[in-house]
C-alpha positions in Angstrom: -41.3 -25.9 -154.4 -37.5 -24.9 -153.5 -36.8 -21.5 -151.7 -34.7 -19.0 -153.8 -32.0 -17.5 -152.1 -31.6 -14.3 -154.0 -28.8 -13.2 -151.8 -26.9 -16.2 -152.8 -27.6 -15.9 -156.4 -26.3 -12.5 -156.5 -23.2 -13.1 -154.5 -24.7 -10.2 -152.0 -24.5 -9.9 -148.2 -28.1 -10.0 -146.7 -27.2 -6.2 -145.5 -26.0 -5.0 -149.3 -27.3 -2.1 -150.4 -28.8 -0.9 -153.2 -25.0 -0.2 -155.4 -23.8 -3.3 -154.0 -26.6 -5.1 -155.5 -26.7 -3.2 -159.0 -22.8 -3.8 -159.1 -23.0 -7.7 -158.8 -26.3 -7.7 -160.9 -24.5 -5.7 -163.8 -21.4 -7.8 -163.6 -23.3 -11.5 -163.7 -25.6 -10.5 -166.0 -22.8 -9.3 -168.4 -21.3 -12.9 -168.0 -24.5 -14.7 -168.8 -26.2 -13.0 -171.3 -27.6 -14.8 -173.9 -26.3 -12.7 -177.0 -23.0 -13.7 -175.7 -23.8 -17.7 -175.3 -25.8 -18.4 -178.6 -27.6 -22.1 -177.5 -25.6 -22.5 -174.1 -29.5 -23.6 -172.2 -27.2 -23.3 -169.1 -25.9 -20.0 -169.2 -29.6 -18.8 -170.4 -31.3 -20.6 -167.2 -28.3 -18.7 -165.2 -29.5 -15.2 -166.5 -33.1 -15.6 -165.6 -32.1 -16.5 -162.3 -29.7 -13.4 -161.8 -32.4 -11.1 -163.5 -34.9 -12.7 -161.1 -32.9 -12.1 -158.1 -32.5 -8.0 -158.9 -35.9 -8.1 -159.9 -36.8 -8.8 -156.0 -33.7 -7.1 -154.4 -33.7 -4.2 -156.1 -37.0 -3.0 -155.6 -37.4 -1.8 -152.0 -41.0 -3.3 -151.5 -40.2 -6.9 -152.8 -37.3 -6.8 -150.8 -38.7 -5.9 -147.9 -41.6 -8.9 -148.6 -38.9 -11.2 -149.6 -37.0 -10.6 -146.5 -39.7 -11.1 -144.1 -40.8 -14.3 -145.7 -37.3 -15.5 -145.0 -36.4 -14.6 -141.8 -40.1 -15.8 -140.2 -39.1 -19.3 -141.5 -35.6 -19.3 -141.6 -35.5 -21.5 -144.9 -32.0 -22.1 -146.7 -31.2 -22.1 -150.7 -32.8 -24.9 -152.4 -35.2 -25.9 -149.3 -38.6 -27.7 -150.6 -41.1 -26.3 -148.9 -45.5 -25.9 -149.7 -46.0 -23.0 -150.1 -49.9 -23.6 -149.1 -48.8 -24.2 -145.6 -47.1 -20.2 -145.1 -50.2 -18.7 -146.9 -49.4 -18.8 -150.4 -51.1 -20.3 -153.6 -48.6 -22.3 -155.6 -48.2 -20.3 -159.3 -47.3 -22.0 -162.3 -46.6 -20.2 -165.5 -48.5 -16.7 -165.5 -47.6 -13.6 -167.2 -44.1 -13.6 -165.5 -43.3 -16.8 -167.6 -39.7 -15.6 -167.9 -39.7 -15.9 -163.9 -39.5 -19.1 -161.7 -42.4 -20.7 -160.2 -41.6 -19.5 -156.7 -40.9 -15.4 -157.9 -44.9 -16.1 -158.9 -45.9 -17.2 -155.8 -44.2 -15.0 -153.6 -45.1 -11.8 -155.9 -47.8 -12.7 -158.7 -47.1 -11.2 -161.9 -46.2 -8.3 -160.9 -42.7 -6.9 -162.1 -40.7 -3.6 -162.5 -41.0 -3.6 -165.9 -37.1 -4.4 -167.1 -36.8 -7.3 -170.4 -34.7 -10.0 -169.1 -35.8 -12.6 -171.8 -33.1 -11.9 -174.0 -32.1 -7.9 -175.0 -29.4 -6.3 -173.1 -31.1 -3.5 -171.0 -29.0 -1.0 -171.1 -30.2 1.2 -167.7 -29.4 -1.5 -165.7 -26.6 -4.0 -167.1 -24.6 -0.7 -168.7 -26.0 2.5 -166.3 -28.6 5.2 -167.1 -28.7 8.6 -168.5 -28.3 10.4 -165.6 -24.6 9.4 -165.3 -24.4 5.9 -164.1 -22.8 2.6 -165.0 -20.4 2.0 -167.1 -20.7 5.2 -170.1 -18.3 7.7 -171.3 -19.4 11.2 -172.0 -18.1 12.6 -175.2 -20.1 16.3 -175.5 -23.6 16.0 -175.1 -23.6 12.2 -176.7 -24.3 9.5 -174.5 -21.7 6.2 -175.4 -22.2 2.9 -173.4 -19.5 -0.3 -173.7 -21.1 -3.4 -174.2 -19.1 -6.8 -175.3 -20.4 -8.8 -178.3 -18.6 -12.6 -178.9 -18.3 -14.2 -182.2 -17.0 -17.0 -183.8 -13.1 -17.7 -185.1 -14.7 -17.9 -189.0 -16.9 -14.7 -188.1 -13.8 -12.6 -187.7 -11.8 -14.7 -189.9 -14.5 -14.1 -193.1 -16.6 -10.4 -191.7 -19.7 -10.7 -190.8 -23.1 -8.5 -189.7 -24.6 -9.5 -186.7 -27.8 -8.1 -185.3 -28.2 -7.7 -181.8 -30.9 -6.9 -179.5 -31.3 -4.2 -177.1 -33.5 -2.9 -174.3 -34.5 0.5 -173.7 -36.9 2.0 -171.4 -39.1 -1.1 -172.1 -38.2 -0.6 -175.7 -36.8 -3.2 -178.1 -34.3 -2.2 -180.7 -32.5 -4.4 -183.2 -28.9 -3.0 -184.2 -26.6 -4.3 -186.4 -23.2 -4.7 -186.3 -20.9 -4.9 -188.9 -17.7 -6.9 -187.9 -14.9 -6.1 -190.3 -12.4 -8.9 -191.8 -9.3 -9.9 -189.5 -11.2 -8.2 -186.8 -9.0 -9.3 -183.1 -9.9 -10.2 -179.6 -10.3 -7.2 -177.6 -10.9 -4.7 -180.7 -13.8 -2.6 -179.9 -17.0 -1.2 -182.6 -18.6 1.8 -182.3 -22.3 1.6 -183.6 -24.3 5.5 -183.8 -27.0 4.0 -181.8 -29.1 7.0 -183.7 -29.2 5.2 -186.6 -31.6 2.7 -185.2 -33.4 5.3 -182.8 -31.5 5.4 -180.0 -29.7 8.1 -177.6 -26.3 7.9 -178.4 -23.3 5.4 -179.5 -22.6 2.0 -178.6 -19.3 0.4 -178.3 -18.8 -3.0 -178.9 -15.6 -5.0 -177.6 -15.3 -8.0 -179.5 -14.6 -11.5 -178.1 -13.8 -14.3 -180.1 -14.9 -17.9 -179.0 -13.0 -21.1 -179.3 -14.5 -23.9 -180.8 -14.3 -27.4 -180.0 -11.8 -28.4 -182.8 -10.6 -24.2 -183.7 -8.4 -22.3 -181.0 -6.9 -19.0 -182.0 -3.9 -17.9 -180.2 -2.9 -14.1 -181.2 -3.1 -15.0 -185.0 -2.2 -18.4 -184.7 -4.7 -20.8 -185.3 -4.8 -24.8 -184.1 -6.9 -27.3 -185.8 -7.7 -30.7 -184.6 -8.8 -33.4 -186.5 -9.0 -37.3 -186.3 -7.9 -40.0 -188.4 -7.8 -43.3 -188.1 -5.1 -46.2 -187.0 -4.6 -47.8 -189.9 -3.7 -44.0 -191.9 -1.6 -42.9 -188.8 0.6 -46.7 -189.4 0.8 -46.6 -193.1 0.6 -43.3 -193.9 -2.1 -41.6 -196.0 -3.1 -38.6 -197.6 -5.7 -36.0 -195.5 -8.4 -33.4 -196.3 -8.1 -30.8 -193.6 -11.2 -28.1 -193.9 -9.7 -24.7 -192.9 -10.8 -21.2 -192.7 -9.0 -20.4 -195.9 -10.2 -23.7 -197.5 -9.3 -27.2 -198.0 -6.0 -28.4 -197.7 -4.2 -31.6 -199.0 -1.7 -32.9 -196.3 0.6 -36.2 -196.2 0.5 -38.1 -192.9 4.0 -40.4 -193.1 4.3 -43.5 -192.1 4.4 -44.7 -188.1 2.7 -41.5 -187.5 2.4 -40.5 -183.6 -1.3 -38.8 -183.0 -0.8 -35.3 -181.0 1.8 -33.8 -183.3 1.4 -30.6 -184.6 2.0 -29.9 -188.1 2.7 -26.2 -188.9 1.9 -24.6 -192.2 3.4 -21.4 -192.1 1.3 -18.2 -192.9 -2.2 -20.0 -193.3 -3.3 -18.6 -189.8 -5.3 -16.0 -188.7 -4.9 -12.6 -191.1 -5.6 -9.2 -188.9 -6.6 -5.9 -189.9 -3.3 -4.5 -190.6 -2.9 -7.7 -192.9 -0.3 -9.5 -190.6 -1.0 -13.7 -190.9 -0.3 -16.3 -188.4 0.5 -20.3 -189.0 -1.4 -22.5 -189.2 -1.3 -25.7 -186.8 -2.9 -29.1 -187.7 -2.9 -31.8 -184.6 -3.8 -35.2 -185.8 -5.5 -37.5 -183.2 -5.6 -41.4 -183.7 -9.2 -42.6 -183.0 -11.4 -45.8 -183.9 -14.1 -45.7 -185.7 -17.8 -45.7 -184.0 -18.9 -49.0 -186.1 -16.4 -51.3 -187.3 -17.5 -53.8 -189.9 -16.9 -57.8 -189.4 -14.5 -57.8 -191.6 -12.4 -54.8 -190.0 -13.2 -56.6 -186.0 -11.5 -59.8 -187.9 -8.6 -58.1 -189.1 -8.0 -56.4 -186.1 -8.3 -59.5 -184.0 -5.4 -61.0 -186.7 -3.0 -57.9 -186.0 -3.7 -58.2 -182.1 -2.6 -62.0 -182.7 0.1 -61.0 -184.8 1.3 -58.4 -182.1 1.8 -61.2 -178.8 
């Protein structure tokens, strides 16, 4: 079994205290949040092992455990150790699945009671009622500032996404409407009422790239591949868009990398303002090439010494 360094994890000094800890807790598992990565296993794995670390460090006890289990063996991040030999049963699975092998061990099952499998907890990744972390007070309603990341054609088209939160050991599914020509950095505000909770949520609103989509203010750059043959004698190309399918004429002696701009086919905002539209051609071979297409190419490459 590998030792957990839970300091490390955390980015925390062995001596942080108990705001230190909730402050790098909040910030990491803000960055890692699953809602936010849709299918990145990585970034999943990287919250449950931020959500494990303040599980240990921010309750005083299992702290207190975890430090004294440390320090009378003086082990390092990611040392293998048996756990048999320092009075401990090795743990697999349990009732603390969402944990690692070594949290089980260490602690059992037991837990403080926070969802990190998924919904955003709200007291600790955005603060409590009784003032803290990150919420605005407007009257006597509570507000708290989450982020929620979609996709170029989700803002491009509108969209309702449903997201799940945590609170006090509660689950809650809240949708959010994303408008039409909706921008990076434009915030939502959900009456968290309406699906039984204290107050408002505000939504900022990030916008991923994709592998072959960038957007760029309310530009928007397209990549797509064709082959040799239609980049040296010119040919006539689909190109799927946002808006729909476009018919474009590659010219002769064409030199992959280019951008081709199409003006006003971009990205259209709320205000109804519309970018261009950028196409970059890239010259690639095909996976399989047929007999027939290996013998021709063999003739140009003879034809070309």
């Amino acid at each position: 079994m590998k030792y957990k360094d839970y300091y490390e994890i955390l980015g925390v000094s062995k001596d942080a205290d108990e705001k230190e800890i909730k402050s790098a807790y909040r910030k990491l598992a803000k960055k890692y949040h699953p809602d936010l990565h849709q299918g990145d296993n990585a970034a999943a794995e990287k919250f449950k092992e931020v959500s494990e670390a303040y599980e240990v460090l921010s309750d005083a006890d299992k702290r207190k455990k975890y430090d004294t289990f440390g320090s009378n063996y003086d082990f390092s991040s990611g040392y293998d150790f048996d756990p048999s030999q320092y009075g401990y049963t090795y743990t697999t699975g349990g009732s603390g699945a969402d944990f690692s092998d070594f949290f089980e061990t260490i602690f059992g099952s037991s837990r403080s009671g926070g969802n990190f499998s998924g919904g955003f907890n709200i007291n600790d990744i955005f603060g409590d009622l009784s003032g803290r972390g990150k919420r605005t007070s407007n009257k006597s309603r509570n507000k708290f500032e989450s982020e929620l990341s979609i996709s170029i054609k989700d803002a491009y088209e509108g969209t309702t996404k449903n997201v799940n939160l945590t609170y006090n050991k509660k689950e809650y599914q809240v949708a959010v409407k994303i408008p039409k020509g909706i921008t990076r950095g434009k915030k939502i505000k959900v009456k968290g009422e309406k699906f039984g909770l204290p107050g408002d949520i505000l939504f900022k609103i990030n916008i991923r790239d994709e592998k072959d989509l960038v957007l760029d203010g309310l530009d928007i750059t397209k990549t797509q591949n064709i082959y040799p043959w239609d980049a040296a004698l010119g040919s006539s190309q689909t190109v799927e868009t946002l808006g729909g399918k476009l018919k474009l004429r590659i010219p002769e002696n064409f030199v992959g990398g280019n951008k081709m701009r199409i003006p006003s086919k971009g990205f259209k905002d709320l205000k109804g303002n519309v970018g261009d539209l950028y196409i970059i051609f890239n010259i690639v071979n095909p996976n399989n090439l047929s007999d027939k297409q290996l013998k021709l190419y063999k003739e140009l490459q003879n034809l070309s010494k």
